[in-house]
Structure formats: C-alpha cells, structure tokens
N, C-alpha and C positions, 0 to 999 in steps of 0.2 A: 691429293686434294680432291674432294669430291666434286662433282660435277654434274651438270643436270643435261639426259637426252632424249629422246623419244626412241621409242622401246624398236628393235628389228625383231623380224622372225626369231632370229638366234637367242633372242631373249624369252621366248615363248615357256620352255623347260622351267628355267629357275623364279618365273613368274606365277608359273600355275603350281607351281612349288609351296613360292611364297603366300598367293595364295589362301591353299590350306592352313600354313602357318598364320597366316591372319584370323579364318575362323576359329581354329580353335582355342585362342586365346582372346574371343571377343563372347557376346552376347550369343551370337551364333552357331556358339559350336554345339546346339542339340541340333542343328540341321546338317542335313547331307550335302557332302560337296561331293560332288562330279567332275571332276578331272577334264573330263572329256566336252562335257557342258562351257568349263572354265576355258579351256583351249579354243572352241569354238570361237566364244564371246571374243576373245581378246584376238583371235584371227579377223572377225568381223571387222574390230577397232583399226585393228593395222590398215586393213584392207579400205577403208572409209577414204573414199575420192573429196569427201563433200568439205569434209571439215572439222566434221559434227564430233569426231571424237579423235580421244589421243590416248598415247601410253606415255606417262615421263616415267624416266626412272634415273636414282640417283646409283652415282658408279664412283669407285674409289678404286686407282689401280687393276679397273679389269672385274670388279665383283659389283653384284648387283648390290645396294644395302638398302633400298625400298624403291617404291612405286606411289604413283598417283594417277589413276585410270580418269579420265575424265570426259567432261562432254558440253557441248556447249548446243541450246535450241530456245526460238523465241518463246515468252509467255503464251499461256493461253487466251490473254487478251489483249496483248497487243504486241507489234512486232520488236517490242526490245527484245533484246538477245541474254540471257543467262547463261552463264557457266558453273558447272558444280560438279564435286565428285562422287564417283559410280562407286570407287575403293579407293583407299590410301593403307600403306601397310610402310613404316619402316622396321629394320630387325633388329629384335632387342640389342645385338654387339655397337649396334650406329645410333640408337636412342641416345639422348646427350650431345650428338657432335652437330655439325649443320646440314643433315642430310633433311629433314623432315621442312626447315628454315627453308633449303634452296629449293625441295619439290614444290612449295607452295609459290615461291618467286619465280618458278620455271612457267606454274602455271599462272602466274597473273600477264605472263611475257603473254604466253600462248593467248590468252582471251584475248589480251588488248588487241592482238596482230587480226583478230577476226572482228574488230567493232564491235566488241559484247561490254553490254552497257553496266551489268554486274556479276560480280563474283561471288559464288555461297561457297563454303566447305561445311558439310554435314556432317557430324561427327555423332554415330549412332551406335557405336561397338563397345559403348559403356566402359571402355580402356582407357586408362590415362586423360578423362576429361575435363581435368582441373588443371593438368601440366597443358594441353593442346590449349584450352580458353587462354592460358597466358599468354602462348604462345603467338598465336590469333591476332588479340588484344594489341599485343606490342608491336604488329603488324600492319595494325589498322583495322582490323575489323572488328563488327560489333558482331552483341550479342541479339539475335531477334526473336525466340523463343526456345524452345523446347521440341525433343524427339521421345514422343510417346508411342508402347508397341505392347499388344495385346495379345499374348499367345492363344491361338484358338483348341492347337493341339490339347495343351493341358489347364485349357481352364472350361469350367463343366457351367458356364455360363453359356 
C-alpha cells in the first residue's frame, strides 16, 4: 500500500536519482543537472527549521515511487500564505496507481497544518499535462492560466 512521508537524509540518493529521471523526460532535459547542486537543495529542504519547505515522498514496500518537493511563503502583497511545488516526479512503473493522487493529499495535509490560505501545483514539464489537469480537476482545483517559457539559449531573438 502506498503511503505518503516526508523525505530523511536516507532518502537523499534515490531522490537526486530521481531527480535526473525527471529532467530528462521533461521540457528540461537540454539543461544540465548537477547532482551535487540537487543534493545540496534538498539537504537545505530537510534541514529547514522554519517550515518553509518539505520533501513528501510516496513509498510502497520500502521503495521510493515519486516525490513532491514543496514550499510554502506569503504573497508579495499581502501576508496570506501559498503553497506550491518546487518539483513533482512520479516513476513511470507507479504512474497509474495512487502514488501521484496521495503526494498531492499529502501535501494539502502539509499546507493546511501551516495556515496557508492556498494551494497551487504548477505543472511546467510539458509531460503528461492533459492526464495531471484531470487529475487536479477531480481534485478540486482549477485551472488559472498558463506556463509560458522562452529559451534564451536558442532563440536568436
């Protein structure tokens, strides 16, 4: 049965793992990942006293089968509070089952515990974003716009 927890150290490996396995099957994969950069980041997350961020991750029998990094800080103009995510990656063998379903219920637990007045999930990896909007949807969320992205590298504009 899959289950939803917040990520330990030990989990550090098969995350920066995964990861990669997220870039390169998304939008992203002409940029470089850094292993060491990713470690970093997600050391920070763990280490965060404040609040401000978390690691969930769904587990089935002991194996990692995805993530949702997240973070929660008020608006820039006024003190409500938002929660949205940093990355979400499940792995293609758990696509299908209720891994992707309970990381998003994990985190609505997580914001509500902190008094965060809304919740976004951005979904910008141009993967699977007709099956996620459903998914969303039937969740209760709307749809509020669009994620538009300009590659500077290769456009001679």
């Amino acid at each position: 049965m899959i289950q939803i927890r917040l990520a330990i150290m030990e989990d550090l490996p098969v995350l920066v793992a995964m990861g990669r396995q997220a870039l390169e099957e998304s939008r992203y994969q002409t940029f470089n990942y850094d292993d060491a950069k990713v470690r970093k980041s997600l050391e920070a997350y763990l280490a965060d006293q404040r609040g401000k961020y978390a690691i969930l991750v769904a587990v089935d029998e002991g194996k990692i089968l995805g993530y949702l990094f997240v973070m929660a800080e008020a608006y820039w103009f006024c003190d409500s509070v938002v929660a949205t995510n940093i990355s979400w990656f499940v792995s293609p063998e758990a696509r299908g089952s209720s891994a992707a379903t309970k990381l998003v219920m994990g985190f609505h637990r997580w914001a509500k515990n902190r008094g965060v007045t809304e919740l976004k999930l951005i979904v910008s990896s141009a993967h699977y974003i007709e099956r996620t909007d459903k998914m969303l949807r039937r969740m209760g969320f709307t749809n509020i716009g669009g994620n538009y992205a300009l590659n500077l590298k290769s456009n001679s504009n």
